[in-house]
C-alpha atoms as an extended CHARMM CRD file, in Angstrom:
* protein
*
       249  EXT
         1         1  UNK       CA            -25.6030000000      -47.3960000000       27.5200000000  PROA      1               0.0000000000
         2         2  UNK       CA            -29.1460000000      -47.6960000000       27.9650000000  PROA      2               0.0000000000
         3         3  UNK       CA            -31.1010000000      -47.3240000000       24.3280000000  PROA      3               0.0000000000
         4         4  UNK       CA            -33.1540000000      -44.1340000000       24.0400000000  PROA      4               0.0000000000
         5         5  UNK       CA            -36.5950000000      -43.9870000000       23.1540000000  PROA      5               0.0000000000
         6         6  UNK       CA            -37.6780000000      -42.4350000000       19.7330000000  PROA      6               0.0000000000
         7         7  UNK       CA            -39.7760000000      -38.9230000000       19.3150000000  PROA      7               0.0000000000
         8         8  UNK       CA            -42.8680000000      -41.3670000000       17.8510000000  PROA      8               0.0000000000
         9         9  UNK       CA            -43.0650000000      -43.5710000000       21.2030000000  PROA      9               0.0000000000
        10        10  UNK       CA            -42.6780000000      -40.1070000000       23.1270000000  PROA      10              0.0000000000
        11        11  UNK       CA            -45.4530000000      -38.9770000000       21.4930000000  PROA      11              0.0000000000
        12        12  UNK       CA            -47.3920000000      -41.6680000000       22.0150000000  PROA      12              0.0000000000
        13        13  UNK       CA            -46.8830000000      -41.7880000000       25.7340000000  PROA      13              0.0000000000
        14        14  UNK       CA            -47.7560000000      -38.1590000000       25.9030000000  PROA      14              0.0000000000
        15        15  UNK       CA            -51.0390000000      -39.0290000000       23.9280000000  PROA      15              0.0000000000
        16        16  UNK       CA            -51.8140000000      -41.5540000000       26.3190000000  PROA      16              0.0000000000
        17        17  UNK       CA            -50.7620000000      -39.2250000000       29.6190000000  PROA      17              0.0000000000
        18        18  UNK       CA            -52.6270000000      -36.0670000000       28.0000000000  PROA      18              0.0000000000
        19        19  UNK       CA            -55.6710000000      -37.7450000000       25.9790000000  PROA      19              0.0000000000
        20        20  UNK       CA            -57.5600000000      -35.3680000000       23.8200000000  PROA      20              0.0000000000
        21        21  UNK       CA            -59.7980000000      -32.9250000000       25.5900000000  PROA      21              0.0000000000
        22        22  UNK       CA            -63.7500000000      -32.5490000000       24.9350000000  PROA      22              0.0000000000
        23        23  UNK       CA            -64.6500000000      -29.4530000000       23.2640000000  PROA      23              0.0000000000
        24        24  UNK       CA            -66.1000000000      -28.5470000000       26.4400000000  PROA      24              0.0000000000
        25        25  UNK       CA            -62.8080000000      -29.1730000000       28.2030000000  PROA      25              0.0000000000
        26        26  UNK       CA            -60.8230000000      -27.3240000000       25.4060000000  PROA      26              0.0000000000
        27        27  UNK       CA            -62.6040000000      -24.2930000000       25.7690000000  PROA      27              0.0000000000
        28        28  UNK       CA            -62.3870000000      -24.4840000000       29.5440000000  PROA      28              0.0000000000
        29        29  UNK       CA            -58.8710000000      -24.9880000000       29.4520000000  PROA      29              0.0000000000
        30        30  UNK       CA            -58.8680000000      -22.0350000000       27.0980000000  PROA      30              0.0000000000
        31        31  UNK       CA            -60.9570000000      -19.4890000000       28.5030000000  PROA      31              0.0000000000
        32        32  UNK       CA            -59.1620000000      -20.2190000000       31.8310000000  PROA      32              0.0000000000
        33        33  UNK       CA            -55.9430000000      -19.4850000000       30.1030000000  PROA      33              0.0000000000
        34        34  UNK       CA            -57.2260000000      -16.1440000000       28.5370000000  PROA      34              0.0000000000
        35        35  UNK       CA            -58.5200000000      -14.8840000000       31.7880000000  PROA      35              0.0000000000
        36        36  UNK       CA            -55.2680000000      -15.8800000000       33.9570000000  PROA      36              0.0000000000
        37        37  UNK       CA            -53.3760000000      -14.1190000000       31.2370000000  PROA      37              0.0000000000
        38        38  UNK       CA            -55.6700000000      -11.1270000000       30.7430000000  PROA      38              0.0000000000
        39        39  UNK       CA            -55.8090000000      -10.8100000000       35.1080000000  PROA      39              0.0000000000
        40        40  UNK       CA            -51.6920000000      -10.8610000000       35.2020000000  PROA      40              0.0000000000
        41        41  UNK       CA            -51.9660000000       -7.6670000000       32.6820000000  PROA      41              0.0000000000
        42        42  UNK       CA            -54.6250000000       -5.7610000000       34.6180000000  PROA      42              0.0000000000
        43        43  UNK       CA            -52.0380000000       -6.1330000000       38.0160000000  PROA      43              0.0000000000
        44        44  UNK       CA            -49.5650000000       -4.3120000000       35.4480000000  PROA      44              0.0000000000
        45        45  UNK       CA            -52.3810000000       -1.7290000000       34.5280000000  PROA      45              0.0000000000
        46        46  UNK       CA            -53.0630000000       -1.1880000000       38.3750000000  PROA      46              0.0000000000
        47        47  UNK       CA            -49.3520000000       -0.6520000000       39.2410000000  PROA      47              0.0000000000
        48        48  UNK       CA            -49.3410000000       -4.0830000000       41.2340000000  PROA      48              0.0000000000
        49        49  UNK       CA            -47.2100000000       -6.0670000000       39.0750000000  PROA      49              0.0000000000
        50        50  UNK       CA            -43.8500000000       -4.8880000000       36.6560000000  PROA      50              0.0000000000
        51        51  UNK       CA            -42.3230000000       -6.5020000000       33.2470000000  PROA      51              0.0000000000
        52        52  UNK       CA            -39.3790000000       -6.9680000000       35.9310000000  PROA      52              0.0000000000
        53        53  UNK       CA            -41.6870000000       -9.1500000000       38.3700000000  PROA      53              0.0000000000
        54        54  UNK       CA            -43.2850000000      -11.2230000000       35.2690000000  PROA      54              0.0000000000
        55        55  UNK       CA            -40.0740000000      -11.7680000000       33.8660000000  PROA      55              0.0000000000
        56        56  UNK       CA            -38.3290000000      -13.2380000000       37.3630000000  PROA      56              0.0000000000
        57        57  UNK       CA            -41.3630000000      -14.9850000000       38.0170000000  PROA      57              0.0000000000
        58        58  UNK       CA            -41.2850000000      -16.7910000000       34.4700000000  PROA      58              0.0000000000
        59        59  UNK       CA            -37.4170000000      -17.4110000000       34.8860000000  PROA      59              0.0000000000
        60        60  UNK       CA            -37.7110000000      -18.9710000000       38.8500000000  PROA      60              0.0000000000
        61        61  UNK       CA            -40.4350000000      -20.4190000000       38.1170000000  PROA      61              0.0000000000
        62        62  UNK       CA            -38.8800000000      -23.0680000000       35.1230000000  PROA      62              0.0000000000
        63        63  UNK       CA            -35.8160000000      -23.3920000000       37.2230000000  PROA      63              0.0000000000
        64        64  UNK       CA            -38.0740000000      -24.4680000000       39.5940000000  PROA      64              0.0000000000
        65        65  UNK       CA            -40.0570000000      -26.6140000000       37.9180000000  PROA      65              0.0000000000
        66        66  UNK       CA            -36.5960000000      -27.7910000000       36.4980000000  PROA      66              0.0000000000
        67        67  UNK       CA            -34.9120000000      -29.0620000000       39.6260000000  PROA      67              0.0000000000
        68        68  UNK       CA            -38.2320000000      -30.6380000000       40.8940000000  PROA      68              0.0000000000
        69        69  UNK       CA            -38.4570000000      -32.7910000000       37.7260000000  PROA      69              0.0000000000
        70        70  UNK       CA            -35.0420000000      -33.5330000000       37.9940000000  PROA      70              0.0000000000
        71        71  UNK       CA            -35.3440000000      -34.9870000000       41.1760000000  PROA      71              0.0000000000
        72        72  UNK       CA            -38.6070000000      -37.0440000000       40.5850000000  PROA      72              0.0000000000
        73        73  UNK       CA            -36.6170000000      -38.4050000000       37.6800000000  PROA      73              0.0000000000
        74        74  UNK       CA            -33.6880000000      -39.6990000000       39.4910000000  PROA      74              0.0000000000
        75        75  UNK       CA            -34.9780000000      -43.0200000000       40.2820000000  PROA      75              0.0000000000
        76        76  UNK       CA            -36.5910000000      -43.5730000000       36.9730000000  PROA      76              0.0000000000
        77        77  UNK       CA            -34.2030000000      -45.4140000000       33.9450000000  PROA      77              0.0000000000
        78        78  UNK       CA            -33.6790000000      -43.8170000000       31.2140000000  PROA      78              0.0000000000
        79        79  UNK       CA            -35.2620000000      -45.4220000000       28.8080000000  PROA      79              0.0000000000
        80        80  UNK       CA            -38.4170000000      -45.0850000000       30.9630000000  PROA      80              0.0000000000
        81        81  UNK       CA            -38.4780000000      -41.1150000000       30.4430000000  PROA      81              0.0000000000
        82        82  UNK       CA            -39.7260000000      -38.8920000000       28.0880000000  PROA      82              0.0000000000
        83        83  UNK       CA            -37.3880000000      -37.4500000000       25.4310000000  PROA      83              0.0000000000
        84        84  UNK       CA            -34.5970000000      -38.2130000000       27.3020000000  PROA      84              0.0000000000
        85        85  UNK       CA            -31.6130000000      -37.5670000000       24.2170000000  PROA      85              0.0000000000
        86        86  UNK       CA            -28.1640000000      -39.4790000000       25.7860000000  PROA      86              0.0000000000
        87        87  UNK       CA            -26.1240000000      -36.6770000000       26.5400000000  PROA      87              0.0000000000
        88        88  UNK       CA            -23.2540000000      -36.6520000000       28.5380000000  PROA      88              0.0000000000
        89        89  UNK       CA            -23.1390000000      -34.8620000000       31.6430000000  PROA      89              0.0000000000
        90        90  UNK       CA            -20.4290000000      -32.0920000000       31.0360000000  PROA      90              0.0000000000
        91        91  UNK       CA            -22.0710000000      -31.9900000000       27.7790000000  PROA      91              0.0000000000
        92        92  UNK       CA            -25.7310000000      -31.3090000000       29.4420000000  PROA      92              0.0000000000
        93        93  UNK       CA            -23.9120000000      -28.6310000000       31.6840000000  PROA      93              0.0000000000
        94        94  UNK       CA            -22.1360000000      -26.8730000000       28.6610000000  PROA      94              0.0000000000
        95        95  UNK       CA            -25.5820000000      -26.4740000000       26.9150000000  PROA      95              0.0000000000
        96        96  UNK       CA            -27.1230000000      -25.4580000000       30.4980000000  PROA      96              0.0000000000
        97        97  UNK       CA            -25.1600000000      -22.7350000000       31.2720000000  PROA      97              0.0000000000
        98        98  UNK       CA            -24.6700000000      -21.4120000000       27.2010000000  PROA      98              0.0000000000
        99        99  UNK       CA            -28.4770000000      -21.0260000000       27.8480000000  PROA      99              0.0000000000
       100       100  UNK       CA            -28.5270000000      -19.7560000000       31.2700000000  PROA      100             0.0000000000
       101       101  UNK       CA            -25.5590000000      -16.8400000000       30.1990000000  PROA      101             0.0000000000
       102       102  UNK       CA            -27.6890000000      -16.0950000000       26.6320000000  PROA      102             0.0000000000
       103       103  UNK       CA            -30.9910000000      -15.4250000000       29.0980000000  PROA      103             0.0000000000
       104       104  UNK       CA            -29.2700000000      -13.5800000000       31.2520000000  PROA      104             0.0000000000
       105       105  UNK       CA            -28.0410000000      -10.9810000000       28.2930000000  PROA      105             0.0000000000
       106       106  UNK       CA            -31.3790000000      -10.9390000000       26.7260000000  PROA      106             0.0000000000
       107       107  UNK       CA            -33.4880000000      -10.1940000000       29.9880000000  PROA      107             0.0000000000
       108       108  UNK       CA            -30.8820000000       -7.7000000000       30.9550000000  PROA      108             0.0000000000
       109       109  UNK       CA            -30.9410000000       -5.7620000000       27.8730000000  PROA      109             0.0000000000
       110       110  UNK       CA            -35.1850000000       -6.2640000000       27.7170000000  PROA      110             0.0000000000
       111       111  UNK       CA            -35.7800000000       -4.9470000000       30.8310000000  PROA      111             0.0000000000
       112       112  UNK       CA            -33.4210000000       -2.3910000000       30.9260000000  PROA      112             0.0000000000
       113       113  UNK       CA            -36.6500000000        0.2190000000       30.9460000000  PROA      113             0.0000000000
       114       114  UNK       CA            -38.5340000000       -0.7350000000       33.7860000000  PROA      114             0.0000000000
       115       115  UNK       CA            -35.4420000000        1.0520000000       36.0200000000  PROA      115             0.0000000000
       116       116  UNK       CA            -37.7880000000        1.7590000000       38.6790000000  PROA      116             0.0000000000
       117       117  UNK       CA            -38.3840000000       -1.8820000000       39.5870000000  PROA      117             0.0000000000
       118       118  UNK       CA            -34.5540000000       -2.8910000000       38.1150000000  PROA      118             0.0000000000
       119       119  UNK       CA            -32.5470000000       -0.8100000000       39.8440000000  PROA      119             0.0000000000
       120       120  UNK       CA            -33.8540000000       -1.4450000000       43.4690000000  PROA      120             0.0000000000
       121       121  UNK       CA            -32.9920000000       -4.8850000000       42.9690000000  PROA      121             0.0000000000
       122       122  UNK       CA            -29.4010000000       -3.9060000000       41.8910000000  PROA      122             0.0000000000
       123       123  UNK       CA            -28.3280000000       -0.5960000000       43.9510000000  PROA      123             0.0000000000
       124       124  UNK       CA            -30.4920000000       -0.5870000000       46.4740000000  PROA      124             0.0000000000
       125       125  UNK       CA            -28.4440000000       -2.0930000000       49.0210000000  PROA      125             0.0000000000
       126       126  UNK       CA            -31.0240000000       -4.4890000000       50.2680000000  PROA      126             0.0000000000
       127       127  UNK       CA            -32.1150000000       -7.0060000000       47.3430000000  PROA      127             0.0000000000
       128       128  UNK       CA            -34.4040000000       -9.2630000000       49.6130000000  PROA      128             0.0000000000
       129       129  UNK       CA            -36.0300000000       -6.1710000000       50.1890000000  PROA      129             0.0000000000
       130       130  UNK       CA            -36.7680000000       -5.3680000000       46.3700000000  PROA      130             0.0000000000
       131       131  UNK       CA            -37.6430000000       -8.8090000000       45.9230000000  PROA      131             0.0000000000
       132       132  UNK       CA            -40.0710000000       -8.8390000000       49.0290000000  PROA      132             0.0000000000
       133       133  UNK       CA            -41.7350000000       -5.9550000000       46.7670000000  PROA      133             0.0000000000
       134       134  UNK       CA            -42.3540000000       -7.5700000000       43.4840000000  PROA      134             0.0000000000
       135       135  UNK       CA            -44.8730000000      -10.0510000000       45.3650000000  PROA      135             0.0000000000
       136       136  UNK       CA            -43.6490000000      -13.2790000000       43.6390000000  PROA      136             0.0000000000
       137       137  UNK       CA            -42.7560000000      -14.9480000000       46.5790000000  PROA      137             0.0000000000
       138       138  UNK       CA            -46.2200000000      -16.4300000000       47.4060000000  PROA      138             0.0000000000
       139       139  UNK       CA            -47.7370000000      -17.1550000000       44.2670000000  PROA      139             0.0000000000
       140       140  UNK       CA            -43.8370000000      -18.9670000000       43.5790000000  PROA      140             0.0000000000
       141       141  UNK       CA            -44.1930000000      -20.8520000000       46.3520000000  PROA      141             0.0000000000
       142       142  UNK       CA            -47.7970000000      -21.9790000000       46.0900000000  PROA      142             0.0000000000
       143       143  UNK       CA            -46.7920000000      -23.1170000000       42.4050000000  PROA      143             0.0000000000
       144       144  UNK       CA            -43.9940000000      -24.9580000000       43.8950000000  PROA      144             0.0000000000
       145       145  UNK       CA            -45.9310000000      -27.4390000000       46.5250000000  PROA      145             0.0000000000
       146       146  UNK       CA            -48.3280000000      -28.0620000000       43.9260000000  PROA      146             0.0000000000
       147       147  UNK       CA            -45.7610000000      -29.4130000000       41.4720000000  PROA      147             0.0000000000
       148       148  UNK       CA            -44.3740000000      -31.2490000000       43.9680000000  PROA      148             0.0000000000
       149       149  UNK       CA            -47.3060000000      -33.3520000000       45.3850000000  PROA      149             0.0000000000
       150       150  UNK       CA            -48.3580000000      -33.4660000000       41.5360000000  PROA      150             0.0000000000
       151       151  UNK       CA            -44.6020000000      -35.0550000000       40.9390000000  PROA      151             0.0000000000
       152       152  UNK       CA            -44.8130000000      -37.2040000000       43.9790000000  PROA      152             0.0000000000
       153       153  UNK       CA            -48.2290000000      -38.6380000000       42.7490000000  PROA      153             0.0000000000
       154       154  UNK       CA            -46.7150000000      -39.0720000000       38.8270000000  PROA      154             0.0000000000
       155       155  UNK       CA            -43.9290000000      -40.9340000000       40.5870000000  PROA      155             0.0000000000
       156       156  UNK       CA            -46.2850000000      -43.2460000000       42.8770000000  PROA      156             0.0000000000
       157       157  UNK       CA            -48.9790000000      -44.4780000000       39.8800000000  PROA      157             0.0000000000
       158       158  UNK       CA            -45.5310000000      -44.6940000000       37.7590000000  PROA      158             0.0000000000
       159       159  UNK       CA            -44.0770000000      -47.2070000000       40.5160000000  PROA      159             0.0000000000
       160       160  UNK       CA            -47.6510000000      -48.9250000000       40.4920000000  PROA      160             0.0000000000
       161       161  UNK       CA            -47.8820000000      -49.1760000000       36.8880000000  PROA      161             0.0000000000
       162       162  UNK       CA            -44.3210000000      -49.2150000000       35.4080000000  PROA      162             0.0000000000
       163       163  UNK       CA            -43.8350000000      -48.6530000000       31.4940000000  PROA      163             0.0000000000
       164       164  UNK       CA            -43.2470000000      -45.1380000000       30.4730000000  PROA      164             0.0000000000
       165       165  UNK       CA            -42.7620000000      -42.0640000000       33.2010000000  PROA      165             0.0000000000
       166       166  UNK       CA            -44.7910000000      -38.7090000000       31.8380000000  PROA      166             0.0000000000
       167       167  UNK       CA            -44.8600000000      -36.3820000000       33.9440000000  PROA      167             0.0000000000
       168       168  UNK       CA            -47.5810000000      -33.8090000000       34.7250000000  PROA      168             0.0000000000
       169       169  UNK       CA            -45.1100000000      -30.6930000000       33.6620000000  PROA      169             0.0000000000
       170       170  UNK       CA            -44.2640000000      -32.3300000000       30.4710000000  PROA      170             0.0000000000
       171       171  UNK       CA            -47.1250000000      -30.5790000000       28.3660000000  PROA      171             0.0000000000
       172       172  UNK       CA            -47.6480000000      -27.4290000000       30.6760000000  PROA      172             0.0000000000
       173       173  UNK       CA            -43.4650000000      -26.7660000000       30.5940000000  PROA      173             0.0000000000
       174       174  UNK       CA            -43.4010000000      -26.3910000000       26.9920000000  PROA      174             0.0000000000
       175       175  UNK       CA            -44.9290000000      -22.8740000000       26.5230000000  PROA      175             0.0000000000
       176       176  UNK       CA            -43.2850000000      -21.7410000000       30.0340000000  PROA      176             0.0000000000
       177       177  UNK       CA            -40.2510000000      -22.2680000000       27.9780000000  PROA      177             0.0000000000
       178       178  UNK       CA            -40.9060000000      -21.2010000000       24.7280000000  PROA      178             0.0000000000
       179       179  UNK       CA            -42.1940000000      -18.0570000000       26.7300000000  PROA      179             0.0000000000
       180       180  UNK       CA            -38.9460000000      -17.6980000000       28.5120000000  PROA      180             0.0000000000
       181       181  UNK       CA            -36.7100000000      -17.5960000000       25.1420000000  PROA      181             0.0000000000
       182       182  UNK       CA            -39.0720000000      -15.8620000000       22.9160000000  PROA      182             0.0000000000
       183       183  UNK       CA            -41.2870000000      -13.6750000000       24.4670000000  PROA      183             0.0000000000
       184       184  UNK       CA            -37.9610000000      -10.7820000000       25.7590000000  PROA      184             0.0000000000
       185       185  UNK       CA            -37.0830000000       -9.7970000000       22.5990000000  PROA      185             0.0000000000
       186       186  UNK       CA            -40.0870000000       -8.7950000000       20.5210000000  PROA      186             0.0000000000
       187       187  UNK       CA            -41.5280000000       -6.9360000000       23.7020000000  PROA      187             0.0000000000
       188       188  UNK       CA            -38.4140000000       -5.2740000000       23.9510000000  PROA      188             0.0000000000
       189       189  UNK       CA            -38.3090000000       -4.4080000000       20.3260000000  PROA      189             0.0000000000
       190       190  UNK       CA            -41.7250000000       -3.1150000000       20.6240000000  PROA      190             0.0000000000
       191       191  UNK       CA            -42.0540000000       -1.2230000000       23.4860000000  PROA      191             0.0000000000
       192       192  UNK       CA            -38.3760000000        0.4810000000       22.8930000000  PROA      192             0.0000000000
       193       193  UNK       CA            -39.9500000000        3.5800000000       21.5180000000  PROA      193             0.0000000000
       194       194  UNK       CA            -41.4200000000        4.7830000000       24.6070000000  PROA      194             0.0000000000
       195       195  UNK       CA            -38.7680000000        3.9770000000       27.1500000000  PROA      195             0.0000000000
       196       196  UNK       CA            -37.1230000000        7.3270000000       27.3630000000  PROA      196             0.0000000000
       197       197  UNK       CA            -40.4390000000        9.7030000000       27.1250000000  PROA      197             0.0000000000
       198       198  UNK       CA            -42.6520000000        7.6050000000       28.5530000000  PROA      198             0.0000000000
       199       199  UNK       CA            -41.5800000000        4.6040000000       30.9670000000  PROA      199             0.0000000000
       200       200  UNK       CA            -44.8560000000        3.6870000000       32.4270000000  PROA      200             0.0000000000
       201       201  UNK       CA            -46.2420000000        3.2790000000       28.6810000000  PROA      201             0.0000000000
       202       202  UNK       CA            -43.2280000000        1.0870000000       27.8830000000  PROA      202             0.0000000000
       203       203  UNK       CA            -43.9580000000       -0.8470000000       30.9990000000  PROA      203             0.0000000000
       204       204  UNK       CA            -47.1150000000       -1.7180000000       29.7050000000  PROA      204             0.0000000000
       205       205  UNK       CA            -46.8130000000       -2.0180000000       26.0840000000  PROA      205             0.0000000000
       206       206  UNK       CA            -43.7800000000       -4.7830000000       27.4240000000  PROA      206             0.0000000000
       207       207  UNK       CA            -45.9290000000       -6.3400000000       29.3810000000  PROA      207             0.0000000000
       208       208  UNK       CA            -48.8450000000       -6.6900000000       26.7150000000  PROA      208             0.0000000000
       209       209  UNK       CA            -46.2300000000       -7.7220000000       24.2530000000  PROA      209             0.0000000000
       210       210  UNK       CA            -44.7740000000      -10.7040000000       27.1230000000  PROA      210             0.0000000000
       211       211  UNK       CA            -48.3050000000      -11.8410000000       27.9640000000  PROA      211             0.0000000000
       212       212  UNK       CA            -49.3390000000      -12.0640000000       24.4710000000  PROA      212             0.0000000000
       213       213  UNK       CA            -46.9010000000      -14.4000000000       23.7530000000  PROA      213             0.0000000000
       214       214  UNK       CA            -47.2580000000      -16.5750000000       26.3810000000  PROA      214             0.0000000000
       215       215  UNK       CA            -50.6490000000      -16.6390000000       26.3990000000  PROA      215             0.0000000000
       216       216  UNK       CA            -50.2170000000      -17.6750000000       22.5970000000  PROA      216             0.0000000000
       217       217  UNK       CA            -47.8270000000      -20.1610000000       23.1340000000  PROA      217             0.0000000000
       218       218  UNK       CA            -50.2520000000      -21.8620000000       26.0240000000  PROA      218             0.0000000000
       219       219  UNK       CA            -53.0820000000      -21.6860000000       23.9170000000  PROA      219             0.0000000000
       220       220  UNK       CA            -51.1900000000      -23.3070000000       20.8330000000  PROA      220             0.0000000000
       221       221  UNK       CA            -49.9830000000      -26.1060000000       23.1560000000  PROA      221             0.0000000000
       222       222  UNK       CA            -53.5950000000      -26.7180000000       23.8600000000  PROA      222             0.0000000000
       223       223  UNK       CA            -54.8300000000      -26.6100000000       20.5580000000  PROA      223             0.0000000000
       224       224  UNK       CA            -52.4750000000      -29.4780000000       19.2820000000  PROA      224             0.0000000000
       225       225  UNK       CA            -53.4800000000      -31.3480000000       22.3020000000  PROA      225             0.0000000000
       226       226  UNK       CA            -57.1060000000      -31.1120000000       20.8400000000  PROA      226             0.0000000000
       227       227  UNK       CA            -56.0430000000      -32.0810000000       17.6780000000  PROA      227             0.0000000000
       228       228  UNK       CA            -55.0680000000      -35.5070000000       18.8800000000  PROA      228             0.0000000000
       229       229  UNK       CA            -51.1670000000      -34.0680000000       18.9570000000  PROA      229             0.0000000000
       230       230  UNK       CA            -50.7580000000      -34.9710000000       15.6140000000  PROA      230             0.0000000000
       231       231  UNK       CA            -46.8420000000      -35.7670000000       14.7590000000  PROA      231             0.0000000000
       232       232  UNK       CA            -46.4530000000      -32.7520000000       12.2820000000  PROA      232             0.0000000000
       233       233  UNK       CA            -46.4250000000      -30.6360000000       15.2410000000  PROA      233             0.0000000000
       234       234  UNK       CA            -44.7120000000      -32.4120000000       18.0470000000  PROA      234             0.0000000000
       235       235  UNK       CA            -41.0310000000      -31.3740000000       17.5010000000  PROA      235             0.0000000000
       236       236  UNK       CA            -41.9850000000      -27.8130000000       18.7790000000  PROA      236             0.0000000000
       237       237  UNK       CA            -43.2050000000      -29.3770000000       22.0460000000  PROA      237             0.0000000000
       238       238  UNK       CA            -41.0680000000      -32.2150000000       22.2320000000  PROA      238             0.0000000000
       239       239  UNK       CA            -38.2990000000      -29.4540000000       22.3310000000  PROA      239             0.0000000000
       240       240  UNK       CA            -39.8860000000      -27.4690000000       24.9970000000  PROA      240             0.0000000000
       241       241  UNK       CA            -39.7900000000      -30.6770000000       26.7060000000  PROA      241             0.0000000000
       242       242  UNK       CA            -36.3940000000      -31.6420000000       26.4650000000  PROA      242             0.0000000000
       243       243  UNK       CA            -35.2520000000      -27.7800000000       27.5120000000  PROA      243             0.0000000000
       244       244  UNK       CA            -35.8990000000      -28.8860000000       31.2420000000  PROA      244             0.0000000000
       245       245  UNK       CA            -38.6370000000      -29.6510000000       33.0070000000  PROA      245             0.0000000000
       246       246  UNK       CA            -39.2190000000      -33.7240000000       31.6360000000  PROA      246             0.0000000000
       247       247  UNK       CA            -35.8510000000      -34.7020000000       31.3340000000  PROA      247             0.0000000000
       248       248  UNK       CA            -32.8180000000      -33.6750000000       32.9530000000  PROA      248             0.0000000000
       249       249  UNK       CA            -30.8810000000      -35.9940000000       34.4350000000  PROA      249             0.0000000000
């Protein structure tokens, strides 16, 4: 069995893959991150987007990102990767699909409000057709070629200049899927009083609850970045690593 590499030398690669930004940079990065986030709420406002369209888009999207990383990683040894725990195969499946079933309960339950954007997608007959309406499609698929050529070009200066394999999804994954597990459940929580008198109001209190979170957990991500990713805080990252997108085998 190949040996492992430890969370220190992880962190160290990541380090070297994602050096420290410029304070300039940083708030770049970050003001680009507050406006994405506060533009993604105003298509709720405006009726163009749904807590049911966020939500599928957040879930495709890391199985996406998922199977792409999974496939640049094929040809890379293990020892070579990023957080890469040795787990067995049935054993990664096990944990896969425990995780895939305890989503599926949570999301179900949290967007069991937004009915009018729901239920197309389960009665109506026609569930392309629903989907075709929540307008992820595009914005899924232009995410999609751009991880790829990103992973194609990780893979090619990897094969150039050998040692340790980081991937450009292994920092930008980790709030997707702390997002993903957190984010359902307080929004749900929160905008539960309204769902019966007033759906459009839960709608949007879910949404501002969803996209608060996320836009929390991208800033955070960023912020320890700028701190030089000091060890304190990596397991929290190095976990949203390992949940996916820089490591599956």
């Amino acid at each position: 069995m190949e040996k492992t590499r430890d969370d220190a030398a992880d962190i160290e690669a990541l380090r070297l893959r994602f050096p420290k930004p410029t304070p300039l940079a940083a708030a770049y990065q970050c003001a680009t991150i507050l406006g994405t986030n506060a533009f993604l709420f105003y298509l709720v406002v405006t009726g163009q987007s749904s807590p049911v369209a966020i939500a599928l888009y957040g879930i495709l999207e890391v199985l996406m990102l998922s199977a792409i990383s999974h496939v640049a990683l094929l040809p890379v040894p293990r020892d070579s990767r990023v957080g890469d725990p040795a787990m067995p195969m049935l054993q990664r499946m096990g944990v896969l699909s425990l995780a895939l079933i305890w989503l599926a309960g949570v999301y179900w339950i949290s967007l069991s409000g937004d009915k009018a954007h729901l239920d197309p997608l389960l009665y109506s007959g026609d569930p392309l057709k629903a989907l075709a309406a929540l307008t992820i499609w595009r914005p899924l698929l232009i995410s999609a070629v751009l991880v790829a050529v990103a992973a194609i070009g990780d893979w090619l200066d990897w094969r150039r200049r050998g040692g340790v394999f980081v991937s450009n999804m292994a920092l930008s994954g980790a709030p997707k899927i702390v997002t993903l597990i957190v984010a359902p459940i307080p929004a749900v929580l929160i905008s539960g009083a309204w769902v019966r008198d007033n759906p459009a109001r839960a709608a949007i209190v879910w949404s501002l609850v969803y996209i608060a979170i996320k836009c929390a957990a991208e800033v955070l991500v960023l912020y320890w970045q700028y701190l030089g990713m000091p060890q304190r805080q990596a397991n929290a990252v190095m976990i949203g690593t390992r949940s996916g997108l820089a490591k599956r085998r």
